[in-house]
C-alpha positions as a Markdown table, in Angstrom:
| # | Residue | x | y | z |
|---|---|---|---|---|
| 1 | Unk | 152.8 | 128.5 | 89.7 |
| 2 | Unk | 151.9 | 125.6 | 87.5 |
| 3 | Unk | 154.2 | 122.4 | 88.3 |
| 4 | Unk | 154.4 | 120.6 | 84.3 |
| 5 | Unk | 157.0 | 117.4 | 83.9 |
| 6 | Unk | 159.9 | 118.1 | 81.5 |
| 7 | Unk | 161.4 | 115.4 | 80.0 |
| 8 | Unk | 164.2 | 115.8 | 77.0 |
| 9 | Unk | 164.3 | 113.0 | 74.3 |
| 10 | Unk | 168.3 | 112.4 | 74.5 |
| 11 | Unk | 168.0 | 111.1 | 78.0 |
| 12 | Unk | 168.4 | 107.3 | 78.5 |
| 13 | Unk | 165.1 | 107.1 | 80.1 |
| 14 | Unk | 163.0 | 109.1 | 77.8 |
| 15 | Unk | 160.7 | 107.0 | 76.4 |
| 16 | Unk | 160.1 | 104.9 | 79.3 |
| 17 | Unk | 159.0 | 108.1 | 81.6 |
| 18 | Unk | 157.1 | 109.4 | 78.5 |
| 19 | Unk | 155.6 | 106.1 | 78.3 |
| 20 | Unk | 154.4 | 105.7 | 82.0 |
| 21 | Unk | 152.9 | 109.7 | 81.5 |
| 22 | Unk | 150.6 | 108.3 | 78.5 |
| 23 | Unk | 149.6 | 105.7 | 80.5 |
| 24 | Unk | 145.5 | 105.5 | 80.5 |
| 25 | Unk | 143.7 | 102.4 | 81.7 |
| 26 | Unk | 140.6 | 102.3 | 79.0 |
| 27 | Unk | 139.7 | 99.6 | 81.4 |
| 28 | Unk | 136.5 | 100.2 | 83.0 |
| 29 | Unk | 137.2 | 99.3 | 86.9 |
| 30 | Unk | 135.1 | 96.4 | 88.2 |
| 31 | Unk | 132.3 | 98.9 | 90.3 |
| 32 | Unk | 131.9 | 100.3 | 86.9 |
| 33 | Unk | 131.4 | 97.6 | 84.8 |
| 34 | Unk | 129.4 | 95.8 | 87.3 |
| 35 | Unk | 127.3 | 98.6 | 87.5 |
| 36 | Unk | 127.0 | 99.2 | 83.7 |
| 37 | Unk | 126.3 | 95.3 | 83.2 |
| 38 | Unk | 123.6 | 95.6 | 85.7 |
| 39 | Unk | 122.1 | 98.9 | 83.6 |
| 40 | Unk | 121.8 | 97.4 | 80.2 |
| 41 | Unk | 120.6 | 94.0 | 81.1 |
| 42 | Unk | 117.5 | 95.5 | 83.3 |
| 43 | Unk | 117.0 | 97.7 | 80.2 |
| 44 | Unk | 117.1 | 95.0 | 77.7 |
| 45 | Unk | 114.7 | 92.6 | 79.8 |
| 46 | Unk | 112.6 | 95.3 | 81.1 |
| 47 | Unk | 112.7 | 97.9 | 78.3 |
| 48 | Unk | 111.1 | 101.4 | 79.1 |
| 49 | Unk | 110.1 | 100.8 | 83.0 |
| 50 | Unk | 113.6 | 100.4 | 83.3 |
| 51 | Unk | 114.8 | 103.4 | 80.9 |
| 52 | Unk | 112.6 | 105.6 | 83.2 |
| 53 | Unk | 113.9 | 104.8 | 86.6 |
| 54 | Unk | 117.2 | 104.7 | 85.7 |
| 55 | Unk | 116.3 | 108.5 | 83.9 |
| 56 | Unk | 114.6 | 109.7 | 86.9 |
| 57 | Unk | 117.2 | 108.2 | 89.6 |
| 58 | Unk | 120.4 | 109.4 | 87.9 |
| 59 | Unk | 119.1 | 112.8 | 85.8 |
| 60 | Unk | 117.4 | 113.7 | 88.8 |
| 61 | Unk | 114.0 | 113.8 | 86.9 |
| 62 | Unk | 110.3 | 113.0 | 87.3 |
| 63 | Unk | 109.0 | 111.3 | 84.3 |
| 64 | Unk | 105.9 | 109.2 | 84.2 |
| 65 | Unk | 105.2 | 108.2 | 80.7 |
| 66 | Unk | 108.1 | 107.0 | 78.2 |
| 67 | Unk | 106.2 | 109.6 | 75.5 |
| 68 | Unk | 107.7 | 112.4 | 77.4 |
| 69 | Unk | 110.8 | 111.3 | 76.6 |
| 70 | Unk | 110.6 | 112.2 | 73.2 |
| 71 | Unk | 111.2 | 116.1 | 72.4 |
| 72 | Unk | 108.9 | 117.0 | 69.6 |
| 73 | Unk | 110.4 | 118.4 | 66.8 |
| 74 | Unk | 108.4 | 121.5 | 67.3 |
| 75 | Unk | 110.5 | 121.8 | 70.2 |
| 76 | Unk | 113.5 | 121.8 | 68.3 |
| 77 | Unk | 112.3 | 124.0 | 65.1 |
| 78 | Unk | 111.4 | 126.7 | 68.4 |
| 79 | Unk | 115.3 | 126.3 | 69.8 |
| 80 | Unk | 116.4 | 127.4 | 66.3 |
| 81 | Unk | 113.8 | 130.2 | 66.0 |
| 82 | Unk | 114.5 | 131.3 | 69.0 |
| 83 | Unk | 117.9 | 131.3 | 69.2 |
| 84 | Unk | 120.4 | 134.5 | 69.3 |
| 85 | Unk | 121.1 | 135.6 | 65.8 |
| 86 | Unk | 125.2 | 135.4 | 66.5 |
| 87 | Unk | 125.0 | 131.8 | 67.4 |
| 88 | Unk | 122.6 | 130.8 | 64.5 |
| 89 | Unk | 125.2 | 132.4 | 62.1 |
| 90 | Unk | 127.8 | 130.2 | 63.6 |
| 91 | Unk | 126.0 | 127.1 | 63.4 |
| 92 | Unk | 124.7 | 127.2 | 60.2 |
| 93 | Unk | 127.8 | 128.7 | 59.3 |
| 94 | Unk | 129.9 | 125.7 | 60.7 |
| 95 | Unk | 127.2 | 122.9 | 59.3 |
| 96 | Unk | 128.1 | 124.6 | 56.2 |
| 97 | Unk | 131.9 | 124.0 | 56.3 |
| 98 | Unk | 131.2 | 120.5 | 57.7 |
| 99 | Unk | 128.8 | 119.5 | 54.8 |
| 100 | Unk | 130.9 | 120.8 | 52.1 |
| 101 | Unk | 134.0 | 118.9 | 53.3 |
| 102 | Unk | 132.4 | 115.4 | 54.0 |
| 103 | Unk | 130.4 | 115.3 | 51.0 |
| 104 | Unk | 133.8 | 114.5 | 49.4 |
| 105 | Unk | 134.3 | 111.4 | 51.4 |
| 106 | Unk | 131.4 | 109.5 | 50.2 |
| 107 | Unk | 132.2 | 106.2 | 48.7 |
| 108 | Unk | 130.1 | 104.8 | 45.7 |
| 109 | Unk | 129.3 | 101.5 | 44.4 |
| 110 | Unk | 131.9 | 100.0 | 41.4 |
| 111 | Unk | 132.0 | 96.7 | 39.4 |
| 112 | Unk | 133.8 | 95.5 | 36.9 |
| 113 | Unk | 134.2 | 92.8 | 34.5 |
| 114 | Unk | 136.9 | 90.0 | 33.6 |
| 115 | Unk | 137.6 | 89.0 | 29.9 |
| 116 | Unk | 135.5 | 85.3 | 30.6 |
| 117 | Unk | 132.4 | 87.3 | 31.6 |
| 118 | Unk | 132.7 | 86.9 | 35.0 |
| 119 | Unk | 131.6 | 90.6 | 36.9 |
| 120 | Unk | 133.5 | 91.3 | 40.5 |
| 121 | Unk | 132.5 | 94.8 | 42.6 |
| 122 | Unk | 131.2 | 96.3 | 45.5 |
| 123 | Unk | 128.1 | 97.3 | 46.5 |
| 124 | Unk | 127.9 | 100.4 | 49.2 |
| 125 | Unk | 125.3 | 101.3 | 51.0 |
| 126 | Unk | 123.9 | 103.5 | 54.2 |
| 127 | Unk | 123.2 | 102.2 | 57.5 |
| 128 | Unk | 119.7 | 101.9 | 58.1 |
| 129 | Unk | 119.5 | 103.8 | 61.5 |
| 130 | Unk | 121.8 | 105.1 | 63.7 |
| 131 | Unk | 122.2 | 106.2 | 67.2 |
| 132 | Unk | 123.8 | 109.7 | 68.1 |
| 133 | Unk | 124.9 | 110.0 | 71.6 |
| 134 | Unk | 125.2 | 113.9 | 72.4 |
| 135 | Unk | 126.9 | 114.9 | 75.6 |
| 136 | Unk | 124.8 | 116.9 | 78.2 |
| 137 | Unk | 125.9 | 116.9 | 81.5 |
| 138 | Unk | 128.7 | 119.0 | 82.9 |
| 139 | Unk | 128.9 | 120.2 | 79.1 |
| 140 | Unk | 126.3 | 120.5 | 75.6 |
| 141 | Unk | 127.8 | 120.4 | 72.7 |
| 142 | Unk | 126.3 | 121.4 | 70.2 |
| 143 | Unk | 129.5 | 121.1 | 67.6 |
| 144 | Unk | 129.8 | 117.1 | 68.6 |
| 145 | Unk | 126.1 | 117.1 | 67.3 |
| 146 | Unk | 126.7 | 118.8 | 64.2 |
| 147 | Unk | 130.1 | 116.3 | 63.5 |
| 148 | Unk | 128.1 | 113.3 | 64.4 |
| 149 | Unk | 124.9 | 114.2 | 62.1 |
| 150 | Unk | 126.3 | 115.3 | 59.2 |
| 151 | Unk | 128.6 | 112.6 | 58.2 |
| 152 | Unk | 125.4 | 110.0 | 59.0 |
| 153 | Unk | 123.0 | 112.4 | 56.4 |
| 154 | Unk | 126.2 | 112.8 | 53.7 |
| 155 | Unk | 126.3 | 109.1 | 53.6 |
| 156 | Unk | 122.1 | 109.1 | 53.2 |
| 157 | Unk | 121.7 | 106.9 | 56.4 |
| 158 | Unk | 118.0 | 106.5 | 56.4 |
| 159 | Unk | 117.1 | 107.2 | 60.5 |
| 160 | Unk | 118.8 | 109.2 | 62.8 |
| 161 | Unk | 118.5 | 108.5 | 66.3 |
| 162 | Unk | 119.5 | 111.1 | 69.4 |
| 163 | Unk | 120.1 | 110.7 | 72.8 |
| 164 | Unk | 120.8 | 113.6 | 75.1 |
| 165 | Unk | 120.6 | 113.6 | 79.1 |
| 166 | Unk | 118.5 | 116.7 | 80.9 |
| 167 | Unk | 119.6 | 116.7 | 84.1 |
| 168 | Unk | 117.1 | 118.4 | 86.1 |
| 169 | Unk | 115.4 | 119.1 | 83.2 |
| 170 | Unk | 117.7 | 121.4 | 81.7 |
| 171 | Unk | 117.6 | 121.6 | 77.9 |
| 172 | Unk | 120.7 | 123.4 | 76.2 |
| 173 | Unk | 118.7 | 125.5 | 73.5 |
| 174 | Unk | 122.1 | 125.0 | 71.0 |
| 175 | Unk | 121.5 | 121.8 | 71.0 |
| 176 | Unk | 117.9 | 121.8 | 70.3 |
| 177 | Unk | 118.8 | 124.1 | 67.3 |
| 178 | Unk | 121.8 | 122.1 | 65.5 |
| 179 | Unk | 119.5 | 118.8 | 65.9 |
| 180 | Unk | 116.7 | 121.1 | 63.7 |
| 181 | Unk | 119.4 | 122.6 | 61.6 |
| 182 | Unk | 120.9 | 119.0 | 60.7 |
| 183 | Unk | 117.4 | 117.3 | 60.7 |
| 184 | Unk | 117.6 | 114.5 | 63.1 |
| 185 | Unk | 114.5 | 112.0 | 63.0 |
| 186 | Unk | 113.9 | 111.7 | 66.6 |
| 187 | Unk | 115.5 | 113.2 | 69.9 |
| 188 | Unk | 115.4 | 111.6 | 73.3 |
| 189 | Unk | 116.0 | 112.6 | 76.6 |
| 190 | Unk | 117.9 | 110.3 | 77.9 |
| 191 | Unk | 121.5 | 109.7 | 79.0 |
| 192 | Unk | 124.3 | 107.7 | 80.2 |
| 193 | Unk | 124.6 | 103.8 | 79.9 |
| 194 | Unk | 120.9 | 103.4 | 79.8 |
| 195 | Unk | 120.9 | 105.7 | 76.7 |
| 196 | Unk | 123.4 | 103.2 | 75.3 |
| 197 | Unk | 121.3 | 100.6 | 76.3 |
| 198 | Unk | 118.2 | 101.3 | 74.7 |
| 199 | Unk | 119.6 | 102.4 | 71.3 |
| 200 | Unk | 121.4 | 99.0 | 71.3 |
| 201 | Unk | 118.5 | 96.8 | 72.1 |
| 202 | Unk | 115.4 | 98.5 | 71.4 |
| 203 | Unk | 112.7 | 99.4 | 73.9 |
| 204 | Unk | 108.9 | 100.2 | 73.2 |
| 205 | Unk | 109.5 | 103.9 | 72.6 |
| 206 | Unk | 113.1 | 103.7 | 71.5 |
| 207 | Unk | 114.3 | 102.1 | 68.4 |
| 208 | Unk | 116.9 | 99.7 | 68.0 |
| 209 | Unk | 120.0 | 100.6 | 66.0 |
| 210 | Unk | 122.7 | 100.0 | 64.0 |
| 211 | Unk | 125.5 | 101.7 | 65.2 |
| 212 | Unk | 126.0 | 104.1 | 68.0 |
| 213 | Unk | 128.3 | 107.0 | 67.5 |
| 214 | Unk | 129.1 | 110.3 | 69.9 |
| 215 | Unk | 131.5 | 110.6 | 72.9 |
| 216 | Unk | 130.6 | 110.3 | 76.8 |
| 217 | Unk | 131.7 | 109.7 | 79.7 |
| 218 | Unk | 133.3 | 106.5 | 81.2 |
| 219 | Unk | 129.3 | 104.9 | 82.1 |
| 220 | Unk | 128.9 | 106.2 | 78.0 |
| 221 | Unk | 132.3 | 104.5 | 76.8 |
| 222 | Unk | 132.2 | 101.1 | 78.7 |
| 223 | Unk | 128.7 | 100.6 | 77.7 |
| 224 | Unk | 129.5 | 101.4 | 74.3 |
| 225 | Unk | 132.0 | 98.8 | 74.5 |
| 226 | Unk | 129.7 | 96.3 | 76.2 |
| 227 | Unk | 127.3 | 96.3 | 73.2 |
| 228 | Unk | 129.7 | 96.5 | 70.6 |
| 229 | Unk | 128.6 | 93.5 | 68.4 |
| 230 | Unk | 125.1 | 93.6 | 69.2 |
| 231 | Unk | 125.8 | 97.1 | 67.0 |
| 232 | Unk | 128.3 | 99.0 | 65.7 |
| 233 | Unk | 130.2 | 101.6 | 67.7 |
| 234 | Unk | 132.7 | 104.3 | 66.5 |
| 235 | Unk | 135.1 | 104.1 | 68.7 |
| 236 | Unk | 136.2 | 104.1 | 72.8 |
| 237 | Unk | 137.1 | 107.7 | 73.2 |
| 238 | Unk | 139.7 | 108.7 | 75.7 |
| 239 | Unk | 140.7 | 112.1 | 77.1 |
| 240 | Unk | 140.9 | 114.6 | 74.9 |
| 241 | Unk | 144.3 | 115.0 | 73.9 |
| 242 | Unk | 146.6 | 118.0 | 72.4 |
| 243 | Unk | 150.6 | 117.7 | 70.7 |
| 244 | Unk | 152.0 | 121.2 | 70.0 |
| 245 | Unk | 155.5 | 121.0 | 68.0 |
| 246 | Unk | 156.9 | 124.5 | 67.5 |
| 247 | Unk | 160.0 | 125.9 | 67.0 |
| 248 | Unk | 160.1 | 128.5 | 68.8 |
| 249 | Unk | 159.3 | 131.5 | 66.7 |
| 250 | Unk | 155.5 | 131.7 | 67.7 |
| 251 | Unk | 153.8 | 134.5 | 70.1 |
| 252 | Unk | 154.2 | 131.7 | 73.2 |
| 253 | Unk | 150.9 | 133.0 | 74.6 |
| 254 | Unk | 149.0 | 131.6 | 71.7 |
| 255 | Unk | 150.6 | 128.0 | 72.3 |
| 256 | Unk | 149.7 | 128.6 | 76.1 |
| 257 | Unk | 146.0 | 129.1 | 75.1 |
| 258 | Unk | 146.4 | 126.2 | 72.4 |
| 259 | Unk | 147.4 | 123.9 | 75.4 |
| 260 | Unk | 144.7 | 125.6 | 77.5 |
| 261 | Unk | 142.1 | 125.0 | 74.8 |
| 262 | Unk | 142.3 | 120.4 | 75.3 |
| 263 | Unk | 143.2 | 121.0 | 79.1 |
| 264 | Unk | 140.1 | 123.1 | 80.2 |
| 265 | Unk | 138.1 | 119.7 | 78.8 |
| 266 | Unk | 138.5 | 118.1 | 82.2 |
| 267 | Unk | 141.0 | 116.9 | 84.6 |
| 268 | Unk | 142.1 | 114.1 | 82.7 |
| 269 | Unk | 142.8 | 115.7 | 79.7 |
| 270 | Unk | 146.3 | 115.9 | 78.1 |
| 271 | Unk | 148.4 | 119.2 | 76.9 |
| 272 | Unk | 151.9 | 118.5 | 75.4 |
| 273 | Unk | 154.5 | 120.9 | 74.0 |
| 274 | Unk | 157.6 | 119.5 | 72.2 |
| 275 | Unk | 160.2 | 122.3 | 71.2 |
| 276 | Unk | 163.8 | 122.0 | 70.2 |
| 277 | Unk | 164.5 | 125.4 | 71.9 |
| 278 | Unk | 164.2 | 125.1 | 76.2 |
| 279 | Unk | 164.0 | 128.7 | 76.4 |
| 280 | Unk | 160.9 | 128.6 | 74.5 |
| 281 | Unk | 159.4 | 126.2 | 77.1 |
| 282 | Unk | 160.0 | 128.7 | 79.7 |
| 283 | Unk | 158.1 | 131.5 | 77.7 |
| 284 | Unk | 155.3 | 129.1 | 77.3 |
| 285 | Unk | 155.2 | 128.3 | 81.0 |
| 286 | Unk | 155.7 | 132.1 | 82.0 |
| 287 | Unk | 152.6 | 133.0 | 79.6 |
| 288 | Unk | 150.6 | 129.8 | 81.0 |
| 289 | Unk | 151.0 | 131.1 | 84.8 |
| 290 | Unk | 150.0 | 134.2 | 83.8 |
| 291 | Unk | 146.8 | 133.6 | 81.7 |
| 292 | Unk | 145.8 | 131.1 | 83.7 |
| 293 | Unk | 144.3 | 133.5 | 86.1 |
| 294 | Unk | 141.9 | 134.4 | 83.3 |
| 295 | Unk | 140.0 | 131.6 | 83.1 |
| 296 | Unk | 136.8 | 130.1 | 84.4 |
| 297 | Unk | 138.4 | 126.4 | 84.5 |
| 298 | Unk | 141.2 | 127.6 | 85.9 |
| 299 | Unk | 141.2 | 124.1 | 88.6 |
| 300 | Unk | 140.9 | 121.9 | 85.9 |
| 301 | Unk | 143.4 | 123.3 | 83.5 |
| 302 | Unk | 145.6 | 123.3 | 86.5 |
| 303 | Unk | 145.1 | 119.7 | 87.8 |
| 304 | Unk | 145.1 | 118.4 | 83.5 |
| 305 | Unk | 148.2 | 120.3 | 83.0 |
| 306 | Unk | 150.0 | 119.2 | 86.4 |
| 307 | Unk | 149.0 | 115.4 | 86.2 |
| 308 | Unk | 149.2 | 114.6 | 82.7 |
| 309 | Unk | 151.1 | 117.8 | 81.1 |
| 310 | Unk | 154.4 | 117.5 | 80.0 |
| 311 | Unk | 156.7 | 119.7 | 78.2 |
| 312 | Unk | 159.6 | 117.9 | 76.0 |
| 313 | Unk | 162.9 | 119.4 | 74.6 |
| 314 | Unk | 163.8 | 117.7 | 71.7 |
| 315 | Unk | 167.3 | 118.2 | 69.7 |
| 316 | Unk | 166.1 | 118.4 | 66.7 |
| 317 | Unk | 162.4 | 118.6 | 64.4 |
| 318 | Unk | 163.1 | 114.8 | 62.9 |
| 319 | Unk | 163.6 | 113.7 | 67.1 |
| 320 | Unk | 160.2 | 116.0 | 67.9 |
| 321 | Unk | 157.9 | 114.1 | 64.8 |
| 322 | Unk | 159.4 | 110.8 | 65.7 |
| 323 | Unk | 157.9 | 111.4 | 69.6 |
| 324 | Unk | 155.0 | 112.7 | 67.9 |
| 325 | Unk | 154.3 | 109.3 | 66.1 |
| 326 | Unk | 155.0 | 107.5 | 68.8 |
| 327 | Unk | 152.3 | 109.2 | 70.9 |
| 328 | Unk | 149.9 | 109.1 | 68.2 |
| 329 | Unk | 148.1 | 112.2 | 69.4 |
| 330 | Unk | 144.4 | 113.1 | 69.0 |
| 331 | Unk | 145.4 | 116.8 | 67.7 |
| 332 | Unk | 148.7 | 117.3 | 66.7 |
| 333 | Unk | 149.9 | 121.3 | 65.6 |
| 334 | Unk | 152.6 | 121.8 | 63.5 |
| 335 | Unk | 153.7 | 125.7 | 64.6 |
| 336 | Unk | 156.4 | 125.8 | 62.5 |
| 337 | Unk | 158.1 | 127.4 | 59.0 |
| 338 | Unk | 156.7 | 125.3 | 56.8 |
| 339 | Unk | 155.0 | 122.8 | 58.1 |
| 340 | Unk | 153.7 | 121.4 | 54.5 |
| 341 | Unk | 157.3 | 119.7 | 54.3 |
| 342 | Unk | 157.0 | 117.9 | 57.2 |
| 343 | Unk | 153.9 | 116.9 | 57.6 |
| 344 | Unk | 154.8 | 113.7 | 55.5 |
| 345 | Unk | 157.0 | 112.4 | 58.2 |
| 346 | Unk | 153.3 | 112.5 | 60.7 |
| 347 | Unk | 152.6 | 108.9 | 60.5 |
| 348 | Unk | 150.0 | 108.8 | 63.6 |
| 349 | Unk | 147.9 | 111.6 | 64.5 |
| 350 | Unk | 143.9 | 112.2 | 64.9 |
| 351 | Unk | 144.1 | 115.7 | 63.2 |
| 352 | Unk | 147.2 | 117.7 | 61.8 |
| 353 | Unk | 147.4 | 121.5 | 61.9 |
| 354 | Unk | 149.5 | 123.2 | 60.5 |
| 355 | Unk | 151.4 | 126.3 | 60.4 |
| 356 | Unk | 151.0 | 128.6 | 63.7 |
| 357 | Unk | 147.4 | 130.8 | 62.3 |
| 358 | Unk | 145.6 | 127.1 | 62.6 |
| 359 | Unk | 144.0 | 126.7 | 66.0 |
| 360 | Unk | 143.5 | 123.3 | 67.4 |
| 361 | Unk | 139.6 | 124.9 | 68.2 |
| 362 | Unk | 139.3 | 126.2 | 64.7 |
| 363 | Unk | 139.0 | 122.1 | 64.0 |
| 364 | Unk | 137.1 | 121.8 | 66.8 |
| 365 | Unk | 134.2 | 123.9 | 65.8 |
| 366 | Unk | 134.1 | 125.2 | 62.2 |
| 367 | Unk | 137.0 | 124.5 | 60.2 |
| 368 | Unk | 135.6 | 121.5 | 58.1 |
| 369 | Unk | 136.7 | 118.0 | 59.1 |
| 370 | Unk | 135.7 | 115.9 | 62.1 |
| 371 | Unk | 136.2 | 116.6 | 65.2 |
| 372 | Unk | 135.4 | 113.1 | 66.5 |
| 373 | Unk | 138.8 | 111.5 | 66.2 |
| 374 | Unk | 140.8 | 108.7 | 68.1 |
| 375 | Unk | 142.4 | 108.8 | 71.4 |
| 376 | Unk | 144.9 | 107.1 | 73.9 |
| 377 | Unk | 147.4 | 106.1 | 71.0 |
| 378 | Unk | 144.6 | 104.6 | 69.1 |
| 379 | Unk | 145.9 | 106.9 | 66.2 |
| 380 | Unk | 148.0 | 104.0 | 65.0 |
| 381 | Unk | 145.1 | 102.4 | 63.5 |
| 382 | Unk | 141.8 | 104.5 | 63.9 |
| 383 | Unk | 140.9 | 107.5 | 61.7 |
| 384 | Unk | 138.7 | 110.2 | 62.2 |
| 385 | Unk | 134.5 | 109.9 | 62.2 |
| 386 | Unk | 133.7 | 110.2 | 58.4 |
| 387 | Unk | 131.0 | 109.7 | 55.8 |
| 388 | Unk | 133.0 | 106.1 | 55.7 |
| 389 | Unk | 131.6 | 104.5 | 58.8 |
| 390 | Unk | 128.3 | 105.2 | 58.2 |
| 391 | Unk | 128.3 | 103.2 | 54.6 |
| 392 | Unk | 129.0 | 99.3 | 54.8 |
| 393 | Unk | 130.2 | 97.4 | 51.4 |
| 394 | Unk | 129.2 | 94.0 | 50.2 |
| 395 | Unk | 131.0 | 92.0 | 47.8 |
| 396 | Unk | 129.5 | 91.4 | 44.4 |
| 397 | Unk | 130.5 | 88.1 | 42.7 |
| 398 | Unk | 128.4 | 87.1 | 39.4 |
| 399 | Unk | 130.4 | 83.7 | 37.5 |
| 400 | Unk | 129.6 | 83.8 | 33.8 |
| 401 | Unk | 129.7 | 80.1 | 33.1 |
| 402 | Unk | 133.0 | 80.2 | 31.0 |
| 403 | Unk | 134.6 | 81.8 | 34.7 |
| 404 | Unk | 132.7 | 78.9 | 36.8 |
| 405 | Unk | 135.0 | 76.7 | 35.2 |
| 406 | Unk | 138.2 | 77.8 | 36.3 |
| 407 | Unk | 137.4 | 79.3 | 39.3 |
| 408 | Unk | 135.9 | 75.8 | 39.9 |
| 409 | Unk | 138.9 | 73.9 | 39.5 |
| 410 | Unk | 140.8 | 76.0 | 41.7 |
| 411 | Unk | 138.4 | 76.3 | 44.5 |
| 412 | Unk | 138.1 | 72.4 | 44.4 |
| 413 | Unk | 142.0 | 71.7 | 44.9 |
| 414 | Unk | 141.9 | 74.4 | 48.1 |
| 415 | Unk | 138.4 | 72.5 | 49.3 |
| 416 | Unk | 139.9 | 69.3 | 49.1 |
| 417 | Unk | 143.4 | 70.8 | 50.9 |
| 418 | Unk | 141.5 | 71.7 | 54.1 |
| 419 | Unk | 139.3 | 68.4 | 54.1 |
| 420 | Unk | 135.9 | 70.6 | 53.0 |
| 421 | Unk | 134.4 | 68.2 | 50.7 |
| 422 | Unk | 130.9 | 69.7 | 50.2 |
| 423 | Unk | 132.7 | 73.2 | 49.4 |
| 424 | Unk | 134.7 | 71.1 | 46.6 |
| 425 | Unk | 131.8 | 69.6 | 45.5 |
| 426 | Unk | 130.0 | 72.5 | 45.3 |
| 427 | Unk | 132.4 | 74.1 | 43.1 |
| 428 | Unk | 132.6 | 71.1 | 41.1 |
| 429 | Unk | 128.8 | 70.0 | 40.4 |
| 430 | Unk | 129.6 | 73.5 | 37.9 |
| 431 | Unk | 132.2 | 72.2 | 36.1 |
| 432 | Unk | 131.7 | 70.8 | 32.7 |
């Protein structure tokens, strides 16, 4: 029988018990970080001699020459030719969906001009290269790819970079296909920190970057963190988090499976229900003990559900979306009558889904938008992965010489106010 915390939002100590469960230390401990410090700076100073041991020590591999690190794109045109005709449907199928729904986030370039001549705008453009970190250790996937790629080719980013680990030497042929299928420049294989590491600061065989994008684990994230500023990241990624609200008219094994569906990700993975009916909750835990026995990760749904699952009765819908907001959840599903009227009230969420047909794992997969979206509260003030962060905007500024005039004047006073006196004079030396 599965033990999972209850907790009810009209009790005193609600939202301090709920706020000790969401507790996550993005910290990296000090072993860790040590560690990882000691990883990129060997990489940095020693480049590809480095890249390889650390390859061969922790992938468990045997590689000589940094070239056969590189997987030709030969290889990757054979993954897709050879692959099963189901799964090829489904990937093209989903890069499809995923195309067609970012193309509509790309930003373009505007100006415009003031009465004295003076033109003010924005100039967006691409990324030059970027780095996609793809997952490929206890788990390849191949969907991460496809989220990760498409946005960067949308927003006409003109090099894209992979990194995948092979432990042992195992390719995931999936993988290998959606890198042909979204026409990635250049695929290495190579993993963890040292991965990080070598997109960051360049080595002989791999180039440097701009920005590094795609989840890992905590060696992936902390590096990620450590060389932010040297280049871009898209974000620290937490465990993979699910919020269901529902009122208690949905078939409670589908919510069970929903829950399921973040908690088999790993252990520390988190599954919360909120329902203003407590009978409900029961059906959802009866249906959870009994499906649970169906599935292959049945020990680490069990140990994410037990240790970081809660189930919350809340009086009412308004009480449910305010606890909702305050968790700021990764995926948040809206199983309710019409959800479309309260989805307004969402004010921090990763991904809303609404209505009880819309899966948590249709996102994941094939539905559209990105998958890649902020964890661990970050909700309040990240947004998904889009076409966005992979375009960077510069300011135009063009002064007719009727506009240097006044903007002169003005600039001076403030120059002069903060004791800048070559600023002022600079502004001034245009002033009739």
């Amino acid at each position: 029988m599965l033990n999972i915390q209850r907790l009810k939002t009209n009790n005193d100590n609600f939202l301090p018990d709920l706020d000790k469960l969401l507790a996550w230390d993005t910290v990296s401990d000090n072993s860790i970080t040590q560690t990882v410090g000691e990883i990129l700076q060997n990489v940095r100073r020693q480049g590809d001699s480095a890249l390889l041991n650390y390859t061969n020590q922790f992938d468990r591999r045997n590689v000589e020459n940094p070239e056969q690190l590189l997987i030709p794109k030969e290889r990757l045109q054979q993954a897709l030719t050879n692959l099963d005709k189901t799964q090829r449907q489904a990937l093209d199928f989903a890069a499809e969906r995923i195309l067609n729904y970012h193309q509509r986030q790309k930003q373009d370039s505007w100006q415009y001009t003031e009465a004295d001549g003076t033109l003010l705008g924005q100039q967006v453009t691409a990324l030059d290269r970027v780095g996609l970190y793809v997952p490929g250790g206890k788990a390849a996937y191949p969907s991460s790819l496809l989220m990760n790629a498409l946005p960067a080719k949308v927003a006409g980013v003109g090099e894209i970079i992979m990194v995948v680990p092979t432990p042992d030497n195992i390719l995931n042929e999936m993988v290998l296909a959606a890198a042909a299928i979204v026409g990635v420049d250049k695929v290495f294989s190579i993993g963890g920190a040292q991965a990080v590491a070598a997109l960051a600061y360049g080595t002989e065989t791999v180039p440097k970057v701009d920005k590094i994008v795609g989840p890992g684990n905590i060696y992936v994230a902390t590096a990620k963190g450590m060389v932010f500023g040297t280049v871009g990241i898209d974000m620290i990624a937490g465990p993979s988090e699910i919020l269901v609200i529902c009122d208690g008219k949905t078939d409670p094994d589908w919510i069970a499976m929903d829950l399921f569906s973040q908690a088999e990700h790993d252990e520390d993975a988190r599954a919360i229900l909120i329902s203003t009916d407590p009978s409900f909750l029961d059906s959802v835990e009866n249906s959870m003990n009994r499906l649970i026995e169906t599935m292959p990760r049945a020990d680490i749904i069990r140990t994410s559900l037990e240790t970081g699952g809660v189930f919350i009765e809340a009086k009412d819908l308004n009480a449910a979306i305010e606890v909702a907001n305050f968790i700021a959840p990764e995926h948040l599903e809206l199983s309710i009558e019409q959800p479309e009227k309260w989805v307004s009230k969402v004010r921090h969420a990763g991904a809303i889904f609404m209505g009880r047909y819309t899966a948590e794992a249709l996102g994941d997969y094939c539905a559209g938008p990105n998958h890649v979206l902020p964890t661990s509260r970050t909700a309040r003030f990240f947004s998904p992965l889009g076409v966005y962060d992979f375009q960077k905007r510069s300011s135009l500024i063009m002064c007719s010489e009727t506009g240097a005039q006044d903007l002169g004047k003005m600039a001076s006073i403030l120059a002069h106010g903060e004791g800048l006196t070559a600023h002022a004079r600079s502004a001034e030396y245009r002033i009739k």
